[in-house]
C-alpha positions in Angstrom: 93.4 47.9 137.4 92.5 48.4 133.8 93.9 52.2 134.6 97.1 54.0 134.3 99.2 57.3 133.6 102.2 58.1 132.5 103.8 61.9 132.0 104.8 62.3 127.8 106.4 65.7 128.5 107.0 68.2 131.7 108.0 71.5 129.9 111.5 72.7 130.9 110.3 76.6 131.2 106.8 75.8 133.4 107.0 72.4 135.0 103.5 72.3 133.4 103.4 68.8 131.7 101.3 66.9 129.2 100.2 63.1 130.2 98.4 60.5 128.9 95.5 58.6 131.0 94.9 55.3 129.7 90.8 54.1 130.5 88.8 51.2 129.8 87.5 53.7 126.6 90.5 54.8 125.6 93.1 57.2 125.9 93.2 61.2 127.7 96.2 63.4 126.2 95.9 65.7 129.5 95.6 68.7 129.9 92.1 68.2 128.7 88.6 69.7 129.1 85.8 67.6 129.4 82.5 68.8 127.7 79.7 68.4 130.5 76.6 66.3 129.6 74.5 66.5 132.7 71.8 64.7 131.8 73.6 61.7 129.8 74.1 64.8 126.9 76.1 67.5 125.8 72.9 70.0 125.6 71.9 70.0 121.7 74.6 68.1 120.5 75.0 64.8 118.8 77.7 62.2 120.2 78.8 62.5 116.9 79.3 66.5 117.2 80.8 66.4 120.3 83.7 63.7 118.7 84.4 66.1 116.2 84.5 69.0 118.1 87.6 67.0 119.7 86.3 66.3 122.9 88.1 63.2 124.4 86.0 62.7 127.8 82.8 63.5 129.2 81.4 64.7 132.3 77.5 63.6 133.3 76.2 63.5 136.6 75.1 61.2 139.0 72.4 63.2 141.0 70.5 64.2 138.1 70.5 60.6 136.6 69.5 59.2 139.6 66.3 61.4 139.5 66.1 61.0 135.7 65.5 58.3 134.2 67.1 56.6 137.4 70.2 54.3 137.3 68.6 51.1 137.0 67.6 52.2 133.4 70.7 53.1 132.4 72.5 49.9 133.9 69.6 47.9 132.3 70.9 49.8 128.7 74.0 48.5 129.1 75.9 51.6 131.1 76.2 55.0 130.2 78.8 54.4 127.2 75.7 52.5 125.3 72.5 54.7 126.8 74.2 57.4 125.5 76.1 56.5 122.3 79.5 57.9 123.3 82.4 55.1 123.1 85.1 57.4 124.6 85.5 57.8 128.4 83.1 59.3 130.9 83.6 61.1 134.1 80.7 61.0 136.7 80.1 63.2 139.5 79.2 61.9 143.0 76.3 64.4 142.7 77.7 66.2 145.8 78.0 69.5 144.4 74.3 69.1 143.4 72.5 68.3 146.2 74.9 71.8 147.9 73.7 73.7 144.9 70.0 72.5 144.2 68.3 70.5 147.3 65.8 72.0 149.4 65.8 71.9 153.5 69.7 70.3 153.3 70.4 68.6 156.6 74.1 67.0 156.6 74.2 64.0 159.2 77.8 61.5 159.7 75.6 59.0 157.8 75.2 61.0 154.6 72.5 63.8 153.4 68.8 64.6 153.8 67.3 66.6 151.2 64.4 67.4 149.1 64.7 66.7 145.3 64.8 70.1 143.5 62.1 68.3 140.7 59.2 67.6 142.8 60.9 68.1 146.4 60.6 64.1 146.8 62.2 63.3 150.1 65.7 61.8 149.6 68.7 60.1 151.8 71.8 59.6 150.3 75.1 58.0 151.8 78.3 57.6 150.2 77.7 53.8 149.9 74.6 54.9 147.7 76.5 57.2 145.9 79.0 54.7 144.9 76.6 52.4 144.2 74.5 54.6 142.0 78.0 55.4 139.9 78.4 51.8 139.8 75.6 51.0 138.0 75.8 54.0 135.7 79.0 52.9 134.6 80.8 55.8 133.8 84.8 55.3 133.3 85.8 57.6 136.0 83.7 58.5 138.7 84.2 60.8 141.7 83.9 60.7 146.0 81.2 61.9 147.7 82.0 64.9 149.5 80.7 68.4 151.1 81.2 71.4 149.3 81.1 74.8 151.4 80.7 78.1 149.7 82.8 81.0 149.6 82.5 83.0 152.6 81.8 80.1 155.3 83.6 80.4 158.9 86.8 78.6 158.9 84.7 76.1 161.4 81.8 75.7 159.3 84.6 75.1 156.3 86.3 72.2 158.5 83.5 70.3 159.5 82.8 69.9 155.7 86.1 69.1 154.8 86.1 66.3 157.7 82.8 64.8 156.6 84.6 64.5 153.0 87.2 62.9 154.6 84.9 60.3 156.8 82.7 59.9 153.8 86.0 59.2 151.4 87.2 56.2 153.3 83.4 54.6 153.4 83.1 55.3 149.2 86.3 54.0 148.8 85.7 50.5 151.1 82.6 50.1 149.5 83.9 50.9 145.5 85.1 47.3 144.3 84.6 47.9 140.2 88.2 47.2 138.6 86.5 48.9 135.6 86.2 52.0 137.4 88.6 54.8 138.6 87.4 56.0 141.9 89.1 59.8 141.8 88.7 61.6 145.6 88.5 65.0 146.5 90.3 68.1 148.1 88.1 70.2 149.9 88.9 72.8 152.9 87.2 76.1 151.4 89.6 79.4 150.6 92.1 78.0 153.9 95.4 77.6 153.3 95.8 75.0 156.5 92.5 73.1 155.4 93.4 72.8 152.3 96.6 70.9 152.7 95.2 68.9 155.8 92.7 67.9 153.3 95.1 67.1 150.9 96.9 65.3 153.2 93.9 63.2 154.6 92.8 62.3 150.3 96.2 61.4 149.1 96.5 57.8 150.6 92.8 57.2 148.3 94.3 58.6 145.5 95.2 55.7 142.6 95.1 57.1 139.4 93.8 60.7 139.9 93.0 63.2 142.6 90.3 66.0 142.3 89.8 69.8 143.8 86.6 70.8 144.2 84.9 73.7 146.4 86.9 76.1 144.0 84.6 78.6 141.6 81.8 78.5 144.0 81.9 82.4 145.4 85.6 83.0 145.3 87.0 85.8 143.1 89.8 84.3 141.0 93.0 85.4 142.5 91.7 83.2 145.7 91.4 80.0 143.3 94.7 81.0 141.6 96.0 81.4 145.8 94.6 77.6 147.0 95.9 75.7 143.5 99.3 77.8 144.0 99.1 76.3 147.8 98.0 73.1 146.8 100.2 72.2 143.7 103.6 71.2 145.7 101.7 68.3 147.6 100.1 66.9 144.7 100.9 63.1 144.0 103.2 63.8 140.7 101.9 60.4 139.3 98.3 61.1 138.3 96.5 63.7 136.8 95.1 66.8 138.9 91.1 67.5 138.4 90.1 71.0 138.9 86.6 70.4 139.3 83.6 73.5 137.4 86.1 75.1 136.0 86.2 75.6 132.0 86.9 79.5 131.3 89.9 80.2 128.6 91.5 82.5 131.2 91.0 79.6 134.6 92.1 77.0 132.3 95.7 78.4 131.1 96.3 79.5 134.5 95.2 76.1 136.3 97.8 74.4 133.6 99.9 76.9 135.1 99.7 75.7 138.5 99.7 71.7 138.0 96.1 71.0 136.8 95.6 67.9 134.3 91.7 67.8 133.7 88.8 70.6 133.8 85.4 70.5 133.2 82.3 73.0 133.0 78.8 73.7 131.7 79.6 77.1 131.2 80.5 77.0 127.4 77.4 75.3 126.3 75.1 77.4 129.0 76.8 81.0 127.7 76.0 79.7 124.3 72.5 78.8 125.1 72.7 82.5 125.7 74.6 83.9 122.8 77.9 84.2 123.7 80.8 82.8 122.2 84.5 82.2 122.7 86.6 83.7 119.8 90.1 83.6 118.7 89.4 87.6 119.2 88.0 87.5 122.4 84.5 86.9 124.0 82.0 88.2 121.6 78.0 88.7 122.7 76.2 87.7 119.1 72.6 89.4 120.5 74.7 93.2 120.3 73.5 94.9 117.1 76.7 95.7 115.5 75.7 92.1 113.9 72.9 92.5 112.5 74.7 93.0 109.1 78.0 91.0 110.1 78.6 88.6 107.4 81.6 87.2 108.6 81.9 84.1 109.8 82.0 83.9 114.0 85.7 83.4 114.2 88.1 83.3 111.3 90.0 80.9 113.1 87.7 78.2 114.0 87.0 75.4 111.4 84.2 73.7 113.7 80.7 73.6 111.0 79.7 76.8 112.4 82.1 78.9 111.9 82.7 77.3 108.3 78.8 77.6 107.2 77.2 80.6 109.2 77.7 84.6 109.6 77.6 86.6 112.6 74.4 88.1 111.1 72.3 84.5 110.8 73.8 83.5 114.1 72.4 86.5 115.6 69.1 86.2 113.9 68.9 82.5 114.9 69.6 83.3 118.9 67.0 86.5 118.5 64.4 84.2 117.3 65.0 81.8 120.1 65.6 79.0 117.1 67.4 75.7 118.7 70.0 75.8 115.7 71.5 79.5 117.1 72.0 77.6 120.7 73.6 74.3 118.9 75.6 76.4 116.9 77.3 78.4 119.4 77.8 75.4 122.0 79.3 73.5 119.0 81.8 76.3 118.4 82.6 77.3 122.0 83.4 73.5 122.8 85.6 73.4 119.7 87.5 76.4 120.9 88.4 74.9 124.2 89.3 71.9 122.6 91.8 73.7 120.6 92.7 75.3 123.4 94.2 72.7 124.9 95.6 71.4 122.1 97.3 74.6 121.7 98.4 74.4 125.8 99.8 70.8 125.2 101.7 72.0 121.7 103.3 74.8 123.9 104.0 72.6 126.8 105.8 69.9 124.5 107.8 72.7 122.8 109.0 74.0 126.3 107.5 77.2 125.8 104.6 77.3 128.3 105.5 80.3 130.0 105.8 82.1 127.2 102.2 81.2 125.5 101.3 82.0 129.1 102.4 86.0 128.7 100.8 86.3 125.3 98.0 84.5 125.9 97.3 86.8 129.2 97.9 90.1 127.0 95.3 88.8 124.3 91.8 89.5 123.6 90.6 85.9 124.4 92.2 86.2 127.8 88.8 86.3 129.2 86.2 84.7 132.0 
């Protein structure tokens, strides 16, 4: 397998550690955050922006491109690395979350799913086999099970069928996956239950190769329940591959999922917040739309050298996101991937310098400590 990983550091205070994943793209210094470009794009933002922003991975996903532009046209453009002009690694969702989240009239069979496309409510069958198959030909470096997510709040038996259906569905993506080019990662479903989670986690690990994922977390749940199931789950993980908390990406989840054995996050929620005017700051969460900006000249954060913060005020920014101009949008989603990029750069410096626990305490007492 053109994959492997290797730990660089387990901090002496934490047990938190910092790893290296090696892909067919390149390299991941873990922990890392991976930028989410749905559609085969980081929403407003060049490949070239995203690079320099520090991003080392991407997330897209495989149930919108199979709607859009479908993924014969990207296999046809030689994969996802050249549709999209990004030569580092790329993640791909199964699309499972998606079809939970968006499809119409949802009917879950032992085959697979039966749902209606959330674009045009097209009719639409889709087995783990086609999953797979559909990640194949997109290309991606990494690319995920197909599984059932459950929402917060489900019975415990409504929760375990799901998680079993993950399981069944996990051995057929796996037998059917043959790519050497591509890391098939599973995932650890079993809702907000302590048993189901580590029966799932017992019934992924054997599929697990060179990563293993947790998903159904941030989907209803109030935090200290996510905190409860990664604190549950983190004894059992396999010690020799990264951990991928799965739609996860705010400063406060991510320090705390380091916290508790996670190697790899990912989320739209930086880019969508600052289609919206927020923004991740070095002083905390700041909302650019209140007034007390309209004559802030400052730059957005002090701290940040990303081009926004080194060319714009708080003032135009506002202005731009009041006036619904694209540039307001591109500049805050530039910044606020920046800052979690630096984020983790400054989780792995703390880790390496045995001091997690400590940047931990501060970190939780400071202004940017927030969701």
């Amino acid at each position: 397998m053109n994959f492997s990983y290797k730990v660089l550091h387990e901090c002496s205070q934490s047990g938190a550690r910092v790893g290296e994943l090696t892909t067919p793209h390149g390299k991941i210094i873990t922990p890392v955050f991976m930028p989410v470009g749905t559609r085969a794009t980081v929403k407003s933002l060049s490949p070239e922006e995203v690079e320099r922003s520090g991003a080392q991975i991407l997330l897209a996903n495989t149930y919108h491109l199979h709607l859009r532009p479908g993924e014969s046209i990207v296999e046809k453009a030689g994969g996802l690395h050249k549709f999209m002009g990004w030569n580092k690694p790329i993640l791909t969702d199964s699309g499972g979350f998606q079809v939970f989240s968006l499809a119409k009239l949802r009917k879950i069979t032992a085959d697979g799913v039966d749902f209606n496309s959330h674009i045009d409510g097209a009719k639409m069958h889709i087995t783990p086999e086609k999953a797979i198959a559909i990640e194949n030909a997109l290309g991606a470096d990494i690319i995920m099970a197909f599984d059932v997510c459950s929402t917060a709040g489900v019975s415990k038996t409504e929760a375990e069928d799901a998680m079993n259906i993950t399981a069944e569905w996990l051995k057929r993506c796996y037998d059917y996956h043959k790519n050497e080019n591509q890391m098939l990662f599973p995932i650890i479903q079993g809702n907000m239950f302590d048993d189901l989670r580590l029966r799932s986690l017992e019934l992924t690990a054997p599929y697990a190769k060179c990563g293993i994922a947790i998903g159904g977390l941030s989907v209803g749940e109030d935090k200290d329940t996510m905190y409860r199931i990664l604190d549950v789950l983190k004894p059992g993980l396999p010690t020799n591959m990264p951990h991928y908390l799965m739609g996860v990406g705010s400063p406060d989840c991510l320090v705390e999922g380091v916290l508790r054995g996670v190697d790899m996050f990912d989320c739209v929620l930086p880019t969508r917040t600052a289609r919206n005017g927020t923004a991740y700051t070095s002083h905390g969460k700041i909302n650019i739309r209140n007034s007390k900006h309209t004559e802030d000249f400052s730059a957005l954060d002090d701290d940040c050298d990303c081009y926004c913060c080194k060319n714009f005020s708080k003032s135009y920014l506002r202005h731009l996101i009041q006036s619904d101009e694209i540039l307001g949008g591109r500049m805050l989603s530039l910044h606020n991937i920046t800052y979690l990029a630096r984020l983790m750069e400054r989780i792995r410096s703390a880790i390496m310098e045995d001091r997690f626990l400590d940047f931990v305490k501060e970190f939780r007492q400071s202004p940017e400590y927030v969701s």
